[in-house]
mmCIF file of the C-alpha atoms, coordinates in Angstrom:
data_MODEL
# 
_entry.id   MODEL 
# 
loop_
_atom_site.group_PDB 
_atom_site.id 
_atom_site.type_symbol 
_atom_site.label_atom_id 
_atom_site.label_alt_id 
_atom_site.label_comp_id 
_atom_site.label_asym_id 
_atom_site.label_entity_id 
_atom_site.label_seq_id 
_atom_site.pdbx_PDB_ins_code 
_atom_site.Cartn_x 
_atom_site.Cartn_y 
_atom_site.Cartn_z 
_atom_site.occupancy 
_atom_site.B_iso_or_equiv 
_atom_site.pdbx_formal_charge 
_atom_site.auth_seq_id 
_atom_site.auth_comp_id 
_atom_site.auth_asym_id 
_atom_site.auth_atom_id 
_atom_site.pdbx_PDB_model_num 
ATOM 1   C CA . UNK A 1 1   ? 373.176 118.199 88.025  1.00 0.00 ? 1   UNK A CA 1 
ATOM 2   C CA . UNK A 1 2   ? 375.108 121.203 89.252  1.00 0.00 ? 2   UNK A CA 1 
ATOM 3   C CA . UNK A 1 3   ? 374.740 122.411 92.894  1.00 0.00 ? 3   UNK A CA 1 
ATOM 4   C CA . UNK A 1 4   ? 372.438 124.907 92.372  1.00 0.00 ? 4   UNK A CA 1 
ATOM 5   C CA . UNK A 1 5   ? 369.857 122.927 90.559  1.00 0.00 ? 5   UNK A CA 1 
ATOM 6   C CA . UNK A 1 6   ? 370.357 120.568 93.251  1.00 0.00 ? 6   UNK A CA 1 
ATOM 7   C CA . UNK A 1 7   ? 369.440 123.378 95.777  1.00 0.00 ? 7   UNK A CA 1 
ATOM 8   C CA . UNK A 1 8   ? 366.642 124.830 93.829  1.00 0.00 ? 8   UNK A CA 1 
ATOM 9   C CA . UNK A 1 9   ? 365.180 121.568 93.397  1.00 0.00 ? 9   UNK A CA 1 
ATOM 10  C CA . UNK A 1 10  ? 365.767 119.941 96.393  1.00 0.00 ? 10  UNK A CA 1 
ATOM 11  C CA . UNK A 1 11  ? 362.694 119.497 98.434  1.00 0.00 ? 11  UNK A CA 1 
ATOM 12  C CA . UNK A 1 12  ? 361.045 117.362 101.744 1.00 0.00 ? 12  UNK A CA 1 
ATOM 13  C CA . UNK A 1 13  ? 359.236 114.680 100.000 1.00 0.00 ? 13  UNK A CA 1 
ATOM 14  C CA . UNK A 1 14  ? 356.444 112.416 102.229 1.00 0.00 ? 14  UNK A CA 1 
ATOM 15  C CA . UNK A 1 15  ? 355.520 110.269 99.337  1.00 0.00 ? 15  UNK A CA 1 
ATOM 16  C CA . UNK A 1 16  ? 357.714 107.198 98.182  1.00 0.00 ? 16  UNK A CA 1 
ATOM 17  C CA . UNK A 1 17  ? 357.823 104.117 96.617  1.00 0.00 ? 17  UNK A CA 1 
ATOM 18  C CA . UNK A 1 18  ? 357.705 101.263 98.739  1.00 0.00 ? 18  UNK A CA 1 
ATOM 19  C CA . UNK A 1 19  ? 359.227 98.965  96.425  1.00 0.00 ? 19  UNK A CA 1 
ATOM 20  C CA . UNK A 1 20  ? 362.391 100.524 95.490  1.00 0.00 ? 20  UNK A CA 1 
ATOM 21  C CA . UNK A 1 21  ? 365.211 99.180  96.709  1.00 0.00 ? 21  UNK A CA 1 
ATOM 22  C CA . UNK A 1 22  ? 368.349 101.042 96.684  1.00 0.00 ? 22  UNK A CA 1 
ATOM 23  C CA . UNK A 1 23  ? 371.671 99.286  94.967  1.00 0.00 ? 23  UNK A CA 1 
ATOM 24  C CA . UNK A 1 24  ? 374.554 99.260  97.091  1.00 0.00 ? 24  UNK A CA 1 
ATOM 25  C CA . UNK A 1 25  ? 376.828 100.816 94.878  1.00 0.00 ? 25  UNK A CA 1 
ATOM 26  C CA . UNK A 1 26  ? 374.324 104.169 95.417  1.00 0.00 ? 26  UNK A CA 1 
ATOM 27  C CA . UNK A 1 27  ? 374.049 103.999 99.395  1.00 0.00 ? 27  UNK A CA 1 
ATOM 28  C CA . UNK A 1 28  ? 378.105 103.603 99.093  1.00 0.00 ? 28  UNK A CA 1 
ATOM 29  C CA . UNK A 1 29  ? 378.332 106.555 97.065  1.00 0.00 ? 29  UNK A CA 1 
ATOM 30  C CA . UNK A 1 30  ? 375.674 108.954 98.980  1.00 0.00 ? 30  UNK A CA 1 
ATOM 31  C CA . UNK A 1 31  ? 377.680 107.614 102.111 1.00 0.00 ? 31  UNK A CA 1 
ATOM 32  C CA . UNK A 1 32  ? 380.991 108.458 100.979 1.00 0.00 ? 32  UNK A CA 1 
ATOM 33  C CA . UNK A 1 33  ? 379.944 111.779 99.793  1.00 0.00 ? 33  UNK A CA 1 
ATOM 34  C CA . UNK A 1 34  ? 377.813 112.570 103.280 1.00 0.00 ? 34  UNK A CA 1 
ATOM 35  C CA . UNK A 1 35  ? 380.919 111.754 104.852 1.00 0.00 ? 35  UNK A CA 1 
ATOM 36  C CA . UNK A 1 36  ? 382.532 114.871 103.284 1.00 0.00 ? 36  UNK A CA 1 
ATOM 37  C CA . UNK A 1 37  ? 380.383 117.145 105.183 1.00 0.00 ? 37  UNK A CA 1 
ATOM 38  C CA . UNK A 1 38  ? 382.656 119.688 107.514 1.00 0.00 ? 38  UNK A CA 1 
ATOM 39  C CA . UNK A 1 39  ? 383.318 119.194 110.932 1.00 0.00 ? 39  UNK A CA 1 
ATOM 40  C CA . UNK A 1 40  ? 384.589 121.422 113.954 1.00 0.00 ? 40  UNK A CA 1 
ATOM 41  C CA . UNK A 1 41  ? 388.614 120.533 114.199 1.00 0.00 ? 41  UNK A CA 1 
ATOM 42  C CA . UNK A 1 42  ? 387.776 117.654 111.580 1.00 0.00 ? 42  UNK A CA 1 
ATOM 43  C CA . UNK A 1 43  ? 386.418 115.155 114.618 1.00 0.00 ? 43  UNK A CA 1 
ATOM 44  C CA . UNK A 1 44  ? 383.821 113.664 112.181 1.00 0.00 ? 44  UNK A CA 1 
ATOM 45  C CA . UNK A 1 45  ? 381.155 113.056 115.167 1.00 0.00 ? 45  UNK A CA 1 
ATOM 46  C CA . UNK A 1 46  ? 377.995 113.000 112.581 1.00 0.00 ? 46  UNK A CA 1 
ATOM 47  C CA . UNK A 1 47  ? 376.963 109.146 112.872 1.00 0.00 ? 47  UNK A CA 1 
ATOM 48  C CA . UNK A 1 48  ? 374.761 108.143 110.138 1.00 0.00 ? 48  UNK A CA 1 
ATOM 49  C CA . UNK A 1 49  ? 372.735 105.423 111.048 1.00 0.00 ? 49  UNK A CA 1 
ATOM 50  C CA . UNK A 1 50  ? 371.349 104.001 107.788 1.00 0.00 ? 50  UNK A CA 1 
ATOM 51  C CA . UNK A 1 51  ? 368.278 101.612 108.920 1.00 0.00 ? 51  UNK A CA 1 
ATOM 52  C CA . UNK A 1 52  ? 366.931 99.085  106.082 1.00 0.00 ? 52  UNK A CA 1 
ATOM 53  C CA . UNK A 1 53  ? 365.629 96.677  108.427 1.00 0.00 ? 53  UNK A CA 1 
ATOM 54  C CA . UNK A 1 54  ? 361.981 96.525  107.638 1.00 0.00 ? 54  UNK A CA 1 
ATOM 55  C CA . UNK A 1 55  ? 360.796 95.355  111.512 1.00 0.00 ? 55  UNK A CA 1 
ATOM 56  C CA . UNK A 1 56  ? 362.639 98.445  112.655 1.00 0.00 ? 56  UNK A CA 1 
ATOM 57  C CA . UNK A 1 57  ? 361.293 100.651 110.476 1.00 0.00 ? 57  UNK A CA 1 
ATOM 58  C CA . UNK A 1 58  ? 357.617 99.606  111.752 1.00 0.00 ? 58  UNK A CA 1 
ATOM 59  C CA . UNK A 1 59  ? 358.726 100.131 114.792 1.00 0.00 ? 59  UNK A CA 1 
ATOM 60  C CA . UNK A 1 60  ? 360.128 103.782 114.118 1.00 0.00 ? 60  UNK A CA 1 
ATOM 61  C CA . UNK A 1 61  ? 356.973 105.107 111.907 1.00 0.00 ? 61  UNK A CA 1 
ATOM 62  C CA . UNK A 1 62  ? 355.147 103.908 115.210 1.00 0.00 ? 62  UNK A CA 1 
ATOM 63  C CA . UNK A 1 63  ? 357.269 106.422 117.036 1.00 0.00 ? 63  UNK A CA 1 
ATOM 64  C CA . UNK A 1 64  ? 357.503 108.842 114.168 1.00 0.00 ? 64  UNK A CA 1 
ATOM 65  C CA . UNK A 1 65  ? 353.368 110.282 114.255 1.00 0.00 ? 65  UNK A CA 1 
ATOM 66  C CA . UNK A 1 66  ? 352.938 106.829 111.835 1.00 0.00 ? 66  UNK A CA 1 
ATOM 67  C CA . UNK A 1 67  ? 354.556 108.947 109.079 1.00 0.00 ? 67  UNK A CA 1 
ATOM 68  C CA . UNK A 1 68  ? 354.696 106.716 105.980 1.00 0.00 ? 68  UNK A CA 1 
ATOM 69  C CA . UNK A 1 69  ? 358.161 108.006 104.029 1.00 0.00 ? 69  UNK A CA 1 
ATOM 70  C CA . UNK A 1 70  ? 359.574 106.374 107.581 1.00 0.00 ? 70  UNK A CA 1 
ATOM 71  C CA . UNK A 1 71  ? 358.370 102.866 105.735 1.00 0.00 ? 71  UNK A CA 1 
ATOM 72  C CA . UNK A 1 72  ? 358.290 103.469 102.312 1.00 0.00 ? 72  UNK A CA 1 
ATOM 73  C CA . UNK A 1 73  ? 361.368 105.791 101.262 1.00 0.00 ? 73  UNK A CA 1 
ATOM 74  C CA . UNK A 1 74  ? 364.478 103.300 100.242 1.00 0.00 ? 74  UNK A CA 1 
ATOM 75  C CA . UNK A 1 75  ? 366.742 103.830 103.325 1.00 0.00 ? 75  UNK A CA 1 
ATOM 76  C CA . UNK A 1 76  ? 365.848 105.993 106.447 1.00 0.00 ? 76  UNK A CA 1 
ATOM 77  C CA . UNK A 1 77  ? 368.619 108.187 107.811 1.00 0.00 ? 77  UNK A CA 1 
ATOM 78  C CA . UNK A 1 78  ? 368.742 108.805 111.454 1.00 0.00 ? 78  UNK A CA 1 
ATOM 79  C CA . UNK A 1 79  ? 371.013 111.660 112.132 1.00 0.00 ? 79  UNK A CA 1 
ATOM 80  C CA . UNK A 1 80  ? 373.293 111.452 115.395 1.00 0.00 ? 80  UNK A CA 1 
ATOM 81  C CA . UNK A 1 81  ? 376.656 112.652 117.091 1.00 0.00 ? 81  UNK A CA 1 
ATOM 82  C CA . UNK A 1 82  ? 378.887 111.328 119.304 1.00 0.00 ? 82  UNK A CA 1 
ATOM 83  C CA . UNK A 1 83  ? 379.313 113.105 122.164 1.00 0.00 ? 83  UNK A CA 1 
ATOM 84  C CA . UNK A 1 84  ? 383.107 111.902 122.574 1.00 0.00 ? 84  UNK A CA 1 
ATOM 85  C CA . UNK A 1 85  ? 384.449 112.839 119.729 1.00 0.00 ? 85  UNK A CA 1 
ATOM 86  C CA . UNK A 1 86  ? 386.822 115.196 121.088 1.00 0.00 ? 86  UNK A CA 1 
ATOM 87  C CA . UNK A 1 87  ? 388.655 112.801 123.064 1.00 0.00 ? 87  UNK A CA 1 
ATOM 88  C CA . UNK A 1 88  ? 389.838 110.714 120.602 1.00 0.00 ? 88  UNK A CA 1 
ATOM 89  C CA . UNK A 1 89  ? 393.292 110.539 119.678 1.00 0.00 ? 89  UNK A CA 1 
ATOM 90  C CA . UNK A 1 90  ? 394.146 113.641 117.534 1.00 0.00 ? 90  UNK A CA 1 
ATOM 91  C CA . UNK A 1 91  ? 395.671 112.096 114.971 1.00 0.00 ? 91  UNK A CA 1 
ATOM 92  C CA . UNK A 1 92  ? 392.702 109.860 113.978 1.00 0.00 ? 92  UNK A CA 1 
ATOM 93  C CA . UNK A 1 93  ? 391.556 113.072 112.623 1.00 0.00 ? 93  UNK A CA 1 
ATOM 94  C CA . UNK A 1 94  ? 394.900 114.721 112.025 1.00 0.00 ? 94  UNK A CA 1 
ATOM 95  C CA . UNK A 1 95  ? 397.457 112.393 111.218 1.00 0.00 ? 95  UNK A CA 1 
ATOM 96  C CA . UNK A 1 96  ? 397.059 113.184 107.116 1.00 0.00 ? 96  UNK A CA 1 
ATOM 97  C CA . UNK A 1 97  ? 398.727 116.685 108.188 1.00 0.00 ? 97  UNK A CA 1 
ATOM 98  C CA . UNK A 1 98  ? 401.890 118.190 108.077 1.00 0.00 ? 98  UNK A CA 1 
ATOM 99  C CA . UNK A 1 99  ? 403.635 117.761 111.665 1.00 0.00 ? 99  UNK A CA 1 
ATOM 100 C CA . UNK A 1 100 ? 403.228 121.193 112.412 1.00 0.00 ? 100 UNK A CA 1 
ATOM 101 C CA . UNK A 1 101 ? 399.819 121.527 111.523 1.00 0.00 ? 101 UNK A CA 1 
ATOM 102 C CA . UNK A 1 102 ? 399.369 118.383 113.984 1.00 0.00 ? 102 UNK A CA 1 
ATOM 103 C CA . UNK A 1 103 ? 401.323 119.972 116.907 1.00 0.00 ? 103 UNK A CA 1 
ATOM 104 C CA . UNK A 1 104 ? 399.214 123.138 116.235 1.00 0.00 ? 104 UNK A CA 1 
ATOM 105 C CA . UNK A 1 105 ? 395.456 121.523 116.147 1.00 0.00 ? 105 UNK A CA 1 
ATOM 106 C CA . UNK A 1 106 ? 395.917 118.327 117.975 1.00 0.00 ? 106 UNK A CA 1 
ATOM 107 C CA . UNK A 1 107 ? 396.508 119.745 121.801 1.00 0.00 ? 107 UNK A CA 1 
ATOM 108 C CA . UNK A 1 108 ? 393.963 122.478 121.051 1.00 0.00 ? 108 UNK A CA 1 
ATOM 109 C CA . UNK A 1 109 ? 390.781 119.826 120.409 1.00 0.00 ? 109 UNK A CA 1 
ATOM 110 C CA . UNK A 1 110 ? 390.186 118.691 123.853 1.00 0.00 ? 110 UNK A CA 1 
ATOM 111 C CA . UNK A 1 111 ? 390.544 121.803 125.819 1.00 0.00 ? 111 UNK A CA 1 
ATOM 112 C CA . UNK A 1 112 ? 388.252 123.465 123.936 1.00 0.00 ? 112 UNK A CA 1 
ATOM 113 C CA . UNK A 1 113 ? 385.566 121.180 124.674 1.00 0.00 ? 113 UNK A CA 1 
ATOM 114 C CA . UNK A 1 114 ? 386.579 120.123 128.258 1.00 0.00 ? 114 UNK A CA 1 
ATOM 115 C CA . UNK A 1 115 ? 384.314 121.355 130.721 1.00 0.00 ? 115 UNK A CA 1 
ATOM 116 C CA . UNK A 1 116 ? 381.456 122.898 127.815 1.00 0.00 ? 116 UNK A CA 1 
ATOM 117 C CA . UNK A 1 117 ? 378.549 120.509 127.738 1.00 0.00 ? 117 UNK A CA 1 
ATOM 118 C CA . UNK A 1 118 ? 376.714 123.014 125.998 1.00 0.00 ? 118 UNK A CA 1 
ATOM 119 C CA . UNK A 1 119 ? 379.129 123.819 123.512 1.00 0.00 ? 119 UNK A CA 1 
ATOM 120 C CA . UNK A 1 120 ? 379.543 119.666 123.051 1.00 0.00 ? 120 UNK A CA 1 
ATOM 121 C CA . UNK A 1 121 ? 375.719 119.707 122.404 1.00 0.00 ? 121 UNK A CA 1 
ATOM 122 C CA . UNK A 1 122 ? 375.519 122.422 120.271 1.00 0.00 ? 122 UNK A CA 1 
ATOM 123 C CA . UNK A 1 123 ? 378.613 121.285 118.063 1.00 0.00 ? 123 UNK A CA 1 
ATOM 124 C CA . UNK A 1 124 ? 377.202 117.834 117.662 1.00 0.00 ? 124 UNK A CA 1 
ATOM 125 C CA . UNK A 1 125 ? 373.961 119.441 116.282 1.00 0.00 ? 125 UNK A CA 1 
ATOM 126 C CA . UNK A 1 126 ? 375.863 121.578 114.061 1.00 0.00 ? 126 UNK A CA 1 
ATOM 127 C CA . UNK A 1 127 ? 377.670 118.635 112.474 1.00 0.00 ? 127 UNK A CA 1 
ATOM 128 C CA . UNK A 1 128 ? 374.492 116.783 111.956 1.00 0.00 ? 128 UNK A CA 1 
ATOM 129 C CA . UNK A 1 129 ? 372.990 119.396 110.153 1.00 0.00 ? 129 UNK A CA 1 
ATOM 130 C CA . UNK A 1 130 ? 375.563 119.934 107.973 1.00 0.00 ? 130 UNK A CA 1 
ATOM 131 C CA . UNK A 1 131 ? 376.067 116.228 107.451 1.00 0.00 ? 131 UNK A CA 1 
ATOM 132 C CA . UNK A 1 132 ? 372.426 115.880 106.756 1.00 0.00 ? 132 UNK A CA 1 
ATOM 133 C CA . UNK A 1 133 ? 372.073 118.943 104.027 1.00 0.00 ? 133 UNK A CA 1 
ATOM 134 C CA . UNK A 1 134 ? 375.253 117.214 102.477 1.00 0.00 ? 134 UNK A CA 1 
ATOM 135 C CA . UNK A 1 135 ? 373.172 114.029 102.573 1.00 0.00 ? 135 UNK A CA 1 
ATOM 136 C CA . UNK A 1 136 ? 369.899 115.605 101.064 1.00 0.00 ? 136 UNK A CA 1 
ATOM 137 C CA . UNK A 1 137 ? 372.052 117.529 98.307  1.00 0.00 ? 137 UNK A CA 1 
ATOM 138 C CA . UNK A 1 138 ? 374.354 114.248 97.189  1.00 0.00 ? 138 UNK A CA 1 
ATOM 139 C CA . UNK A 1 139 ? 370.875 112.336 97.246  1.00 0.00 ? 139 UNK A CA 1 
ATOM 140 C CA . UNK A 1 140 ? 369.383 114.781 94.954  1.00 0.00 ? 140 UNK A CA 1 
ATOM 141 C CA . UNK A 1 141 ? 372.587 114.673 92.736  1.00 0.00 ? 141 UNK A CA 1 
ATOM 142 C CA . UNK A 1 142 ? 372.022 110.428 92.522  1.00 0.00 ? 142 UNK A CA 1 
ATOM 143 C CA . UNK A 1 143 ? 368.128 111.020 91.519  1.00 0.00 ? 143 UNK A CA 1 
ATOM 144 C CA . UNK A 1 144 ? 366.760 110.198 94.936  1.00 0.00 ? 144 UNK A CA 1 
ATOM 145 C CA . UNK A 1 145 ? 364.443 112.609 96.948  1.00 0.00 ? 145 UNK A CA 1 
ATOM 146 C CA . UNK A 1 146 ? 364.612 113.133 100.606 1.00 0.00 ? 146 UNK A CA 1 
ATOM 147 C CA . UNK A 1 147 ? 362.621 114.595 103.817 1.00 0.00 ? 147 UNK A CA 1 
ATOM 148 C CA . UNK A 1 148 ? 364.830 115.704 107.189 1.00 0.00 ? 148 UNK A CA 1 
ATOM 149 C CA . UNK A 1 149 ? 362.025 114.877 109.689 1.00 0.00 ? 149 UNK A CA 1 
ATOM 150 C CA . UNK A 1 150 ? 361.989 116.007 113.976 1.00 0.00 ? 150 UNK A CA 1 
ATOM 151 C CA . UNK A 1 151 ? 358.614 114.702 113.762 1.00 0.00 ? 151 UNK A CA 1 
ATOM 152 C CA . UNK A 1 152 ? 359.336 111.343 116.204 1.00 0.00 ? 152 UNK A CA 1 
ATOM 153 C CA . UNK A 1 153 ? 359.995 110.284 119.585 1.00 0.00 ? 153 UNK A CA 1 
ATOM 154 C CA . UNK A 1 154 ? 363.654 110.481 120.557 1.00 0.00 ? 154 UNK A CA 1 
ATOM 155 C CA . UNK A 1 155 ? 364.190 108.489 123.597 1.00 0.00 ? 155 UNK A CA 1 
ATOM 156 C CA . UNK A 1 156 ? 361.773 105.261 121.959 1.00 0.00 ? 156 UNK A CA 1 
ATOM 157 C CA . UNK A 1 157 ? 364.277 105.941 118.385 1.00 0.00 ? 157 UNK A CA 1 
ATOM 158 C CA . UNK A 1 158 ? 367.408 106.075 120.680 1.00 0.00 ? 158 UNK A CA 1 
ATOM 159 C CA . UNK A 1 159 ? 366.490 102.267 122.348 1.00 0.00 ? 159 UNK A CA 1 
ATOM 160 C CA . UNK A 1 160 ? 365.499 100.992 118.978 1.00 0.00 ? 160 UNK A CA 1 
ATOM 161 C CA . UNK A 1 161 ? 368.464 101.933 117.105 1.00 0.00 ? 161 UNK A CA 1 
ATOM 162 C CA . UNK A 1 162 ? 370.588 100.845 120.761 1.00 0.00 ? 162 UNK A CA 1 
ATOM 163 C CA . UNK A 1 163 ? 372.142 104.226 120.587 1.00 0.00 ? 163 UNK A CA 1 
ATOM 164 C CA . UNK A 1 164 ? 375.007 104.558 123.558 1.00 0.00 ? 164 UNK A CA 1 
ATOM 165 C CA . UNK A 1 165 ? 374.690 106.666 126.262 1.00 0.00 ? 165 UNK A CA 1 
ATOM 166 C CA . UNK A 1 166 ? 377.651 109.183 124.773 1.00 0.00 ? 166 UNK A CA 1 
ATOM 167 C CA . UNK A 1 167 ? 375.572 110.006 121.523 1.00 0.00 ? 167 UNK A CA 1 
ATOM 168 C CA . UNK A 1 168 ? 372.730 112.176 120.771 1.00 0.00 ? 168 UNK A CA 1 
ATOM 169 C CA . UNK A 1 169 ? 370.080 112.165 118.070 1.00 0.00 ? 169 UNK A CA 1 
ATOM 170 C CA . UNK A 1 170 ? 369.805 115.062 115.706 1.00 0.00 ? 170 UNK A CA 1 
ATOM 171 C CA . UNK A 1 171 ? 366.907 114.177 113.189 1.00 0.00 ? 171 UNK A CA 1 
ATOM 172 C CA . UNK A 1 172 ? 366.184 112.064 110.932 1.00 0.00 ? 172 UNK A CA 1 
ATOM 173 C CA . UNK A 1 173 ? 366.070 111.664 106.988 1.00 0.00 ? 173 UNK A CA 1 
ATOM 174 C CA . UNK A 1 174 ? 364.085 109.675 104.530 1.00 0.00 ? 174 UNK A CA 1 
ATOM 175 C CA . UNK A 1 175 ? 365.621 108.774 100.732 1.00 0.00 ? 175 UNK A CA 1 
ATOM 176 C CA . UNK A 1 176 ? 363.813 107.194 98.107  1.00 0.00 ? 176 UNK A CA 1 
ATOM 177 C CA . UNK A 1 177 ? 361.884 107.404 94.349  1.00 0.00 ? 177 UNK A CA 1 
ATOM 178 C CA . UNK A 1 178 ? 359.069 109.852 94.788  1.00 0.00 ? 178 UNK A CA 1 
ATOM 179 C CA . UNK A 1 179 ? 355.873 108.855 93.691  1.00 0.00 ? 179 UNK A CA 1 
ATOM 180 C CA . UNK A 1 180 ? 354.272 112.562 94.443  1.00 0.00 ? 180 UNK A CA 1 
ATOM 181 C CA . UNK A 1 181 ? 356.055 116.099 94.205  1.00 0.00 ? 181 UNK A CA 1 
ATOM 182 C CA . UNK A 1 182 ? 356.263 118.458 96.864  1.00 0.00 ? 182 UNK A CA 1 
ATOM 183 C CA . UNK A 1 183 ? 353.636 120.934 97.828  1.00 0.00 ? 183 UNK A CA 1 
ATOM 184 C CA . UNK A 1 184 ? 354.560 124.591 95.882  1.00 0.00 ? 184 UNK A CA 1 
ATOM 185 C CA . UNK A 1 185 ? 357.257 125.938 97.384  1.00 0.00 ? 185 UNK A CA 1 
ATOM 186 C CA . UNK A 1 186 ? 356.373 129.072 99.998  1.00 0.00 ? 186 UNK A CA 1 
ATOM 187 C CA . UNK A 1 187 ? 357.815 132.095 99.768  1.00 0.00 ? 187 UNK A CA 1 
ATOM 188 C CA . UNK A 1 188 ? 361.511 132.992 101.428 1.00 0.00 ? 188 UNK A CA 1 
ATOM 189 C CA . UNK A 1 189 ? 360.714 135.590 104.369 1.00 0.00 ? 189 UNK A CA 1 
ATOM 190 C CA . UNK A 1 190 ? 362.495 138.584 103.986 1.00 0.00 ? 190 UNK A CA 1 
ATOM 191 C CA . UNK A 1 191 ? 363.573 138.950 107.313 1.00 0.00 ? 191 UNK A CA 1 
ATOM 192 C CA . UNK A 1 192 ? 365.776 135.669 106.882 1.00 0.00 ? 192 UNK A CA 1 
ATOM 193 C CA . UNK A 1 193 ? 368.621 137.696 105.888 1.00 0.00 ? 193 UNK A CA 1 
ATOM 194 C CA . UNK A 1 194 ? 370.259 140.615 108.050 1.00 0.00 ? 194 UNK A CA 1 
ATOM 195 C CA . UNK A 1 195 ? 372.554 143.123 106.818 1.00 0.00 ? 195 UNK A CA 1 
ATOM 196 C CA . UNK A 1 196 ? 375.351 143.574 109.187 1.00 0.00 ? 196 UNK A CA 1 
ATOM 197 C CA . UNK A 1 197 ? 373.336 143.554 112.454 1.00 0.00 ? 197 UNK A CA 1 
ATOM 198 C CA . UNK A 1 198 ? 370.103 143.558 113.764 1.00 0.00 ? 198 UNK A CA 1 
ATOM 199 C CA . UNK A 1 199 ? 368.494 146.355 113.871 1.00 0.00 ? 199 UNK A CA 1 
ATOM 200 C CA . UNK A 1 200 ? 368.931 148.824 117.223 1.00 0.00 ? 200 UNK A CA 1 
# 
């Protein structure tokens, strides 16, 4: 499959089958390739917490609206960031580089974020996303389906997965074997795309 038949046939899928069980050699694989995903300055602060557990999973749907892909699909995805990222050593994320590359980037990662909760937030949701479409695409690649999902309760997801007090949640993401395709896909608004600027 080629990326754009993985893009045109990519879709949010609510029905899966509960009795799949993913081989480890596949969740290594969409892992490794998820992990490819761009990041501002390369600080890699998408966390993908892969949950299998089946109590935990009850536990989520219960805070996810009782949405049954959070159950059935093979592995649920919850998308988060740490917040910290940026004050990690610089060469954990730049010590592959040429020295002067390093003595460029490195002193420049934490003083852009110092100070900028906002911009902190926003980044961390920015790598998340992209992390997650990487996710959904290398999913589709393997012949799994997948559904990004807001559709839950945050702060009840963020105690059951004990997430620390540095990360956010993004969203989450369900993978599995459909058993049902996706409604007909809706029509792309025209307005989605803006030439140059908006208009005056």
């Amino acid at each position: 499959m080629n990326v754009t038949e993985a893009i045109e046939s990519r879709r949010s899928i609510k029905h899966y089958d509960p009795a799949h069980v993913m081989p480890e050699e596949d969740l290594a694989k969409l892992l490794e390739l998820s992990a490819l995903a761009p990041s501002s300055f390369n600080i890699q602060n998408y966390r993908f917490v892969v949950v299998r557990d089946a109590e935990l999973r009850k536990e989520i749907r219960a805070a996810a609206w009782d949405q049954a892909q959070v159950t059935d699909a093979s592995i649920l995805v919850v998308m988060c960031a740490d917040l910290t990222a940026h004050e990690a050593d610089p060469a954990r994320y730049w010590g592959h580089a040429p020295q002067e590359v390093q003595d460029i980037l490195g002193p420049m990662i934490r003083p852009f974020y110092e100070g900028k909760p906002e911009l902190i937030r926003d980044e961390a949701m920015r790598s998340t996303a992209l992390g997650g479409m990487t996710l959904m695409l290398a999913a589709k690649d393997l012949g799994y389906d997948s559904c990004p999902m807001i559709g839950f309760d945050p702060e009840v997801v963020s105690k059951l997965i004990n997430l620390p007090d540095d990360h956010a949640i993004s969203f989450m993401i369900a993978v599995g074997k459909a058993t049902k395709p996706a409604w007909p896909r809706g029509e792309r608004i025209a307005e989605a795309v803006v030439q140059d600027r908006f208009p005056g």
